[in-house]
C-alpha positions in Angstrom: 2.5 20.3 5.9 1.9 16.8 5.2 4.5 14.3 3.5 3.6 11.3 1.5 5.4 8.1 0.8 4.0 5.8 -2.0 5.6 3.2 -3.9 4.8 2.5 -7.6 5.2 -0.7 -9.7 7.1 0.7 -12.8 6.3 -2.0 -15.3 2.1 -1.2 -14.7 2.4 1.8 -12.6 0.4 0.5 -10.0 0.8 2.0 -6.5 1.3 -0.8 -4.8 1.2 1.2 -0.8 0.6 5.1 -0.3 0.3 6.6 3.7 0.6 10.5 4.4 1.8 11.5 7.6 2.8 15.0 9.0 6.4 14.0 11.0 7.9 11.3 8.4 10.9 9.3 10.8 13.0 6.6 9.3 11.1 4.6 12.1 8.0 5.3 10.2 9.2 4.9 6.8 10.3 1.3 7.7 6.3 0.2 8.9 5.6 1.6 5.4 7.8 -0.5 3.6 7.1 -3.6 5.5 3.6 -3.2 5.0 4.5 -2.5 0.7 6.6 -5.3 1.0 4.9 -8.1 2.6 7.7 -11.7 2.7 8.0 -13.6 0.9 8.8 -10.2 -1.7 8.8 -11.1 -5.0 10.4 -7.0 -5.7 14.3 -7.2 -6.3 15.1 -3.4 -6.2 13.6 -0.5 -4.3 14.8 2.8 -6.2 15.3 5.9 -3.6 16.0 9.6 -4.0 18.9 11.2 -1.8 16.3 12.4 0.9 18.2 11.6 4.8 14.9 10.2 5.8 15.9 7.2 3.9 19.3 6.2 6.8 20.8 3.5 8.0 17.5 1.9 9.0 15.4 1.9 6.0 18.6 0.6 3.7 19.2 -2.3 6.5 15.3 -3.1 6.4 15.3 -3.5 2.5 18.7 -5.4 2.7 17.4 -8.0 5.3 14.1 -8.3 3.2 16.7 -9.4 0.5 15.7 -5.7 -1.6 18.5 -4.4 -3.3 18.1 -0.5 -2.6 19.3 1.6 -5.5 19.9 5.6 -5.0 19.4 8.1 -7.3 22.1 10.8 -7.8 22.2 14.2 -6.4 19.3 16.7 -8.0 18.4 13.9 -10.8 15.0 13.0 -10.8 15.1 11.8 -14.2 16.6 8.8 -12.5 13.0 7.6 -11.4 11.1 9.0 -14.3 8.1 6.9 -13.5 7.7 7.9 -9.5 8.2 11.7 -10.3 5.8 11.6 -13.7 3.3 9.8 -10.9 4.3 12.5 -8.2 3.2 15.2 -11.0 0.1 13.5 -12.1 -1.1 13.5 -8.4 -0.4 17.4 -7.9 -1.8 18.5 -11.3 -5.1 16.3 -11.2 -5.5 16.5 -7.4 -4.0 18.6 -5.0 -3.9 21.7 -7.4 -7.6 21.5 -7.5 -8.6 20.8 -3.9 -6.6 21.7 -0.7 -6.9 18.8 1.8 -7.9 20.4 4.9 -6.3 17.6 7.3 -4.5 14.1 7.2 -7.7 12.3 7.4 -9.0 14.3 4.6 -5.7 14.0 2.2 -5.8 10.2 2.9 -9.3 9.6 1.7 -8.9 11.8 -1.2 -5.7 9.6 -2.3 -7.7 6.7 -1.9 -10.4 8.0 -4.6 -7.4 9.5 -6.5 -5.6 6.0 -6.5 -8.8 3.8 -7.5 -9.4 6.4 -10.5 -6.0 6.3 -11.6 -5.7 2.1 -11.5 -9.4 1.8 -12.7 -10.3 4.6 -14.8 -6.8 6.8 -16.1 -5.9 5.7 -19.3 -1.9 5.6 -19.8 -0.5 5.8 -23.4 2.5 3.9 -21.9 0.5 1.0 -21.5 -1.1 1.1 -24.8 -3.9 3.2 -23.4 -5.1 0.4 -20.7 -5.5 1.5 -17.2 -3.0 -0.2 -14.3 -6.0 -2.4 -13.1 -6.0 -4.0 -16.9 -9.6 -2.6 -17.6 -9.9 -3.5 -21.2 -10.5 -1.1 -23.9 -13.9 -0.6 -25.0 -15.3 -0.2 -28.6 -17.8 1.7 -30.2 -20.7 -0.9 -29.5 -23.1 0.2 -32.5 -23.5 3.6 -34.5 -25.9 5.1 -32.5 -23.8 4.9 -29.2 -23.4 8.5 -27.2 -20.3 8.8 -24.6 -21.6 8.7 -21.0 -19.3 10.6 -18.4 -19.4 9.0 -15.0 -18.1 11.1 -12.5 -15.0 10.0 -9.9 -13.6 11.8 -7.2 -16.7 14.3 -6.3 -17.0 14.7 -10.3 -12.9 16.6 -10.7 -12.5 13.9 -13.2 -14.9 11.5 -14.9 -14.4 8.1 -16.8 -15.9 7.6 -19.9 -17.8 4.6 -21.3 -20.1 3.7 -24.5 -23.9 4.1 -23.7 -26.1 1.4 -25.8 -27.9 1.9 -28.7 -31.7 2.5 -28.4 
């Protein structure tokens, strides 16, 4: 079983640091955030579920790098909405279509998850731009077909305007 720990930018829900590892330690989850967070931090609050992997060490960490930590309730993961929505989009379009077969494996296919989802997912959230702010294309002339390019091995595709002949 492998865990991941990412953390996601709510206002363009951009991941802004995602690591997998298959013994998550507080120790561990500390080197992830300092490597999220770099100083000087311009993030205020850090939202965290209840999980005890999240102790003394990572709150004092986030206090000292002047992060407010904010904790969800007990069994409420409506309180972080956007992570678990992100959590769901990663199982659904991902990991419920190909099993990784080790860490090095899961890693490199959340890297070609993550650069489809900033560069190429559409979000109606954000008006129906991508995180990465690629700009909406229109229909160049009449006789313009849809081209599919593939992304991540072809298990999803992003879709442009081909030009007119």
């Amino acid at each position: 079983m492998f865990y991941c720990l990412f953390v996601i930018e709510h206002g363009r829900r951009r991941i802004l640091h995602f690591n997998t590892t298959a013994h998550p330690t507080s120790e561990w989850i500390v080197q992830q955030l300092r490597e999220a967070f770099p100083l000087p931090c311009p993030q205020r609050y850090v939202v965290l579920d209840r999980d005890a992997k999240f102790g003394s060490d990572v709150i004092e960490f986030l206090k000292t790098s002047g992060i407010k930590p904010i904790r969800t309730s007990i069994r409420s993961p409506w309180q972080n909405g956007v992570a678990e929505r992100w959590i769901g989009s990663f199982r659904r379009e991902m990991t419920d279509h190909v099993i990784p077969l080790n860490e090095r494996h899961l890693k490199r296919l959340a890297n070609e998850y993550l650069t489809y989802y900033h560069e190429d997912r559409a979000h109606k959230s954000l008006g129906k731009q991508t995180p990465g702010r690629r700009p909406i294309q229109s229909r160049p002339a009449t006789g313009s077909e849809i081209l599919a390019l593939p992304r991540i091995g072809g298990l999803h595709h992003r879709y442009c305007w081909t030009e007119a002949a």
